[in-house]
N, C-alpha and C positions, 0 to 999 in steps of 0.2 A: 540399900532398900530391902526389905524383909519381905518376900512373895509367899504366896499362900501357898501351902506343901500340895505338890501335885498329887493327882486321883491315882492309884493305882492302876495297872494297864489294866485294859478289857480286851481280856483274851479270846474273845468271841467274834468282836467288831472287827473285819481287816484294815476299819478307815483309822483305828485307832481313837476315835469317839473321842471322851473328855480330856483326855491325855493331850490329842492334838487341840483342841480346844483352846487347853491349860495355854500351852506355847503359843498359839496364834495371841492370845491374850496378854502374855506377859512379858514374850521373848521374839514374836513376829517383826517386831520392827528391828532386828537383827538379824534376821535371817537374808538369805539370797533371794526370796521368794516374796519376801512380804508379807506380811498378816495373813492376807487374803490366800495367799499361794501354799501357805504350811498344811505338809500331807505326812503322813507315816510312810517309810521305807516296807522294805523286805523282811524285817526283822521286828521281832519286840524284848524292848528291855527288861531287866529284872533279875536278881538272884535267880527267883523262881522258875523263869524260865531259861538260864544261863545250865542249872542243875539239874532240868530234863534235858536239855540238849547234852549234857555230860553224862550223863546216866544211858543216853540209847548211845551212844557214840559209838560206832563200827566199823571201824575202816577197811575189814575187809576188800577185797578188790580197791583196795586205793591205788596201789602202785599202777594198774591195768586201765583205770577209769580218770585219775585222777584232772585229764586234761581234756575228758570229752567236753561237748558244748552244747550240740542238741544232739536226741531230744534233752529238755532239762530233764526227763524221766531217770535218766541213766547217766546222769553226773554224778562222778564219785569222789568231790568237794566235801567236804566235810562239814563246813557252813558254821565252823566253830569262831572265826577269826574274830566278828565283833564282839563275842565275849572274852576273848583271849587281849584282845585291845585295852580293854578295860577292867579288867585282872578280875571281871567275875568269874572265867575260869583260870586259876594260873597255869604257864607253859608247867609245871611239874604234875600236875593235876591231869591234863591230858594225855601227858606222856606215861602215866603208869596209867591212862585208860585203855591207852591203844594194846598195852603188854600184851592183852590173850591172844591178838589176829595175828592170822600167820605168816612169817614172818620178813618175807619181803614187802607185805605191806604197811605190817608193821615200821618196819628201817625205813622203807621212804616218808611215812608219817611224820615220827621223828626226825627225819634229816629237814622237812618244810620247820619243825618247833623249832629245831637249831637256828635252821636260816632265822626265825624269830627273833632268838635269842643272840644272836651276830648283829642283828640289826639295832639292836640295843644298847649291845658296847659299842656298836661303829658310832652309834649317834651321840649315847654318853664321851665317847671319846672325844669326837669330832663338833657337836655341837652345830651350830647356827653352819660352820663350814661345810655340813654335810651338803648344801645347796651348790657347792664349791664342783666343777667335775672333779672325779677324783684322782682318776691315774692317766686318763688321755682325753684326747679336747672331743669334742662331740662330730659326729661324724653329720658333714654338709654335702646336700644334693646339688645340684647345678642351678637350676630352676627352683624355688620355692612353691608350693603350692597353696593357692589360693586358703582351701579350706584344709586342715591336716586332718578331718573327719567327715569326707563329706559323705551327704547324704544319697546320694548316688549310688554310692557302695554298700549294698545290703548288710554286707558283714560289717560297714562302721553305721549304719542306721539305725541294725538292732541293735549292736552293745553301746554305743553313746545311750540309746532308749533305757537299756537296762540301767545302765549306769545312774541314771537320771531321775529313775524314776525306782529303782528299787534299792539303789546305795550301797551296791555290790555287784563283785564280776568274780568269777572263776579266772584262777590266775592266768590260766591260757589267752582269755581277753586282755586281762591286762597288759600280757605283753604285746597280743596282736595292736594294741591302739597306741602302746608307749612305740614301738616299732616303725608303725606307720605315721604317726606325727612327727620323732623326729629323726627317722633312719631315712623313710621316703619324701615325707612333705616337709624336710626339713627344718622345720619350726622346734624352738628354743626345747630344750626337755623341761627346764622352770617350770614352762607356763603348763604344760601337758600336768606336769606332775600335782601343779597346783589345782587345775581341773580337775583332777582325782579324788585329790584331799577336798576341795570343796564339799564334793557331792558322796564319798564313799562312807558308809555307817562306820567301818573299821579302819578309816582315814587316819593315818599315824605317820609324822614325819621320819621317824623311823626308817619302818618296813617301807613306806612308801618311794620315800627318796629313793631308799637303795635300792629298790626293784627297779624302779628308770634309770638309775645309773646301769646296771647293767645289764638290762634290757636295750641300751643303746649304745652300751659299749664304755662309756667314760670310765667304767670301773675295771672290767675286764679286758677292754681292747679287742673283744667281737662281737661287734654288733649283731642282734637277734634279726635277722632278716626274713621279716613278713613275706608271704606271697601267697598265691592263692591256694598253693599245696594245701600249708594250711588247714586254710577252711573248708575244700572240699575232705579231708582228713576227718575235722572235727566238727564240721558243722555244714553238711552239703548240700542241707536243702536252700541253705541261705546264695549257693551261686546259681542255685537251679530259679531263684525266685528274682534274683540281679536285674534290673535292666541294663548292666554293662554285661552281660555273662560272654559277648559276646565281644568285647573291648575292653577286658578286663585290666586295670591300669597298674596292676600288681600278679600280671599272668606269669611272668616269670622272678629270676631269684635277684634282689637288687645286686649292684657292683658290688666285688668284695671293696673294702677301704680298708687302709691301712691310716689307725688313727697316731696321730702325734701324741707323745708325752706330753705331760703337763706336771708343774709343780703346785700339788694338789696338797691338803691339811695332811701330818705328819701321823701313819700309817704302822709304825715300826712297834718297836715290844714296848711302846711306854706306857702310866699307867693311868686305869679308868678311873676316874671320877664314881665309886660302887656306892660311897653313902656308907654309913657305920653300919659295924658286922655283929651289934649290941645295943640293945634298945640302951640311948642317950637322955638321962633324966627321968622324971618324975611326977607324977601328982599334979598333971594335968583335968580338967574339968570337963572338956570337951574336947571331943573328936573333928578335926578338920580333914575332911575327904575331898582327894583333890579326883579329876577327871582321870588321872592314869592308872587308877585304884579305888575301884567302887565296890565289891565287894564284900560279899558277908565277913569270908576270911583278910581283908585288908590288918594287916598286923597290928597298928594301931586302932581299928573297929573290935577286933576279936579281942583284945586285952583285955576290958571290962566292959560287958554288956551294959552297965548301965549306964553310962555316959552317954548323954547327945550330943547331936552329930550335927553340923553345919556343912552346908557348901554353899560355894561362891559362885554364881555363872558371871565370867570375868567379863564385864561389856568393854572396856576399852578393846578388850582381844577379838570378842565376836566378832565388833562394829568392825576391826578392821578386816577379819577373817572371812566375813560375809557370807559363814559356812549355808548351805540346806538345811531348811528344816526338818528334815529326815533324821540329821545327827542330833537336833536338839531333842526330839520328840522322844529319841531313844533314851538321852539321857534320863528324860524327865522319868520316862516309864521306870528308867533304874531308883530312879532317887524314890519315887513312888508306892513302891514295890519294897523299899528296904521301910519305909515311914509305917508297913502293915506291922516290925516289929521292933524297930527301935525308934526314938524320938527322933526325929529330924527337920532341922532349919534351913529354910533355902532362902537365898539371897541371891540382889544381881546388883553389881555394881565393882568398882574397882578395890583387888581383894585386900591390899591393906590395909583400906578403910573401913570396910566392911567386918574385917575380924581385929581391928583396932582394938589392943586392951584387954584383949581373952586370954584362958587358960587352955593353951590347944596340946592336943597331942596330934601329932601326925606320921605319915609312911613317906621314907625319903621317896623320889621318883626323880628316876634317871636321865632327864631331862632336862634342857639349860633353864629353860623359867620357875623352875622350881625353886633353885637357889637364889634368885633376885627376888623370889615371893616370901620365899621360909627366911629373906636377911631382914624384909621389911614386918612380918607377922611375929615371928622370934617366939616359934613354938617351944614351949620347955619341956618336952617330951619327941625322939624324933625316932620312929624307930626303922627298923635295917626291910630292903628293898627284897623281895620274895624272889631274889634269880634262880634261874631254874642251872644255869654255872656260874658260881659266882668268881667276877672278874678279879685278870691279874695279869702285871704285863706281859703283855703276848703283842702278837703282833697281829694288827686287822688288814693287812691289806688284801686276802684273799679268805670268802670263808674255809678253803678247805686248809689253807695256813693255819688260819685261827682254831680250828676245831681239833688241828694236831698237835699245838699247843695247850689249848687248855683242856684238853679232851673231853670223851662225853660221857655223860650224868650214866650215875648207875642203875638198877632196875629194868 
């Protein structure tokens, strides 16, 4: 079914104005929220705005700041990730932005792009098994707890809130909630991680997965142990404002655990699924933009500007995905945004149907539904995946294994 091309964003509005609109109208009965309930996140999409966020970009003090929490004045997050999600800006793009800071905060900058770009072979490698633990079984509390985020706890009041309502956390959150649900309240990392991906604008199974795996250890075998240290550390007005402050149920450091091996998806030097290293075919007619590559510079978009462009919002995936409409709103604003200078088609329905018959060019993406999408659409144009290292076997079981294998990017 052929949707009418979304309004470009309005930068001015914070509700997100026609843009939220658009999606309440078109895409609302997909969402988590419902028609009624689609609101704009933290962010807004768009080349254009993807390009001023990469043009001020300053990491400065990042190494120093990068884990404060409050105030949010003095967070020194970058706030790049949901463009980086969706390759309006690529990991190589940010990594020769950071070049001028100096230079410890530069390296840590870069070492977060790495972890990026680890996260990407891990899941290219590993696939649908990334949900698998991966090297040790998940560490279990005695007692389970009712709520793995209750609201009792300031510090999981306000970040579930931000979570929820703005579709972003500084990574330090993320781990304090991945931590606490399943190090302390023992509750499944699955379902934690899934509550992330639901609601976060830069929700990537990816990066996401892997950050709960080893934020609770299945990956590493030591689990990130919340406590209130913590948050008086990086965010103290939040224990000072508690009604437990004074029974506080994470006052001290949880048990160490010693977690179990597990025969987890195979981790060793074998190799990536990277996608051809040479645009494959020809004299396609139209641009197919998938979600992991929206972009001005997406290599199949940049080839020839004057091809239109189609995308597909996949309902069989939403309906079951049930994401926020936070992530849809952003997309649209992108799609939006790219329609002020190229032709483009938006569609919602199941994608081999919908691109049934065309003459596509497309950008591989590193991801397992891609190849079950690109065997059913059989674009004749496919061209090579913009990694910022392009893979080779190596071995993923640990990033810093992996990094000293395939080492890191020049510049």
């Amino acid at each position: 079914m052929r949707l009418p091309t979304p309004p470009p964003p309005e930068r001015e509005k914070g509700d997100g104005g026609d843009v939220v609109r658009w999606v309440a109208e078109h895409l609302g009965d997909l969402t988590l929220e419902g028609a009624d309930g689609v609101a704009k996140g933290a962010f807004t999409g768009g080349q254009t705005t993807a390009d001023t966020a990469l043009a001020t970009l300053d990491v400065t003090g990042y190494a120093r700041d990068r884990s404060t929490v409050l105030p949010v004045g003095k967070r020194g997050a970058s706030r790049m990730s949901p463009y980086l999600r969706y390759n309006l800006v690529t990991l190589r793009e940010a990594w020769d932005a950071a070049g001028a800071a100096p230079y410890r905060d530069r390296d840590k900058y870069r070492d977060e792009l790495l972890w990026q770009e680890y996260a990407r072979h891990l899941y290219a490698r590993t696939g649908a098994a990334l949900g698998r633990e991966l090297r040790h079984e998940q560490p279990r509390t005695g007692t389970p707890w009712d709520d793995p985020w209750p609201e009792k706890m300031r510090c999981m009041e306000a970040v579930t809130g931000e979570l929820e309502t703005d579709g972003w956390l500084v990574n330090q959150t993320r781990m304090w909630m991945a931590s606490q649900w399943a190090v302390r309240a023992g509750a499944d990392w699955r379902e934690g991680e899934d509550r992330f991906f639901t609601h976060l604008v830069d929700g990537s199974r990816a990066a996401n997965r892997l950050g709960w795996q080893w934020t609770v250890g299945t990956g590493s075998g030591k689990p990130y142990g919340f406590s209130r240290w913590q948050v008086e550390k990086r965010a103290p007005q939040l224990c000072r404002e508690c009604a437990l402050s004074d029974a506080c149920p994470v006052q001290g450091w949880p048990p160490e655990t010693r977690l179990a091996p597990v025969d987890g998806p195979d981790l060793g030097a074998g190799d990536i699924p990277a996608g051809p290293d040479a645009v494959e075919g020809d004299g396609a007619e139209q641009v197919w933009l998938t979600a992991e590559s929206l972009g001005d510079g997406d290599p199949a978009l940049a080839a020839d500007d004057s091809r239109p462009v189609v995308f597909v919002f996949d309902e069989p995936l939403l309906r079951r995905l049930h994401l926020s409409g936070k992530r849809l709103v952003f997309l649209a604003e992108t799609l939006g945004d790219l329609a002020t200078r190229r032709d483009v088609e938006v569609r919602r329905g199941r994608i081999a149907d919908e691109l049934a018959g065309r003459s596509l060019a497309v950008t591989h993406a590193p991801v397992p539904g891609f190849a079950t999408r690109a065997a059913a659409v059989r674009p004749v144009e496919v061209h090579p995946w913009p990694w910022l290292v392009r893979p080779k076997p190596a071995p993923v079981r640990s990033f810093s294994a992996w990094v000293r294998s395939v080492g890191r990017p020049r510049g």
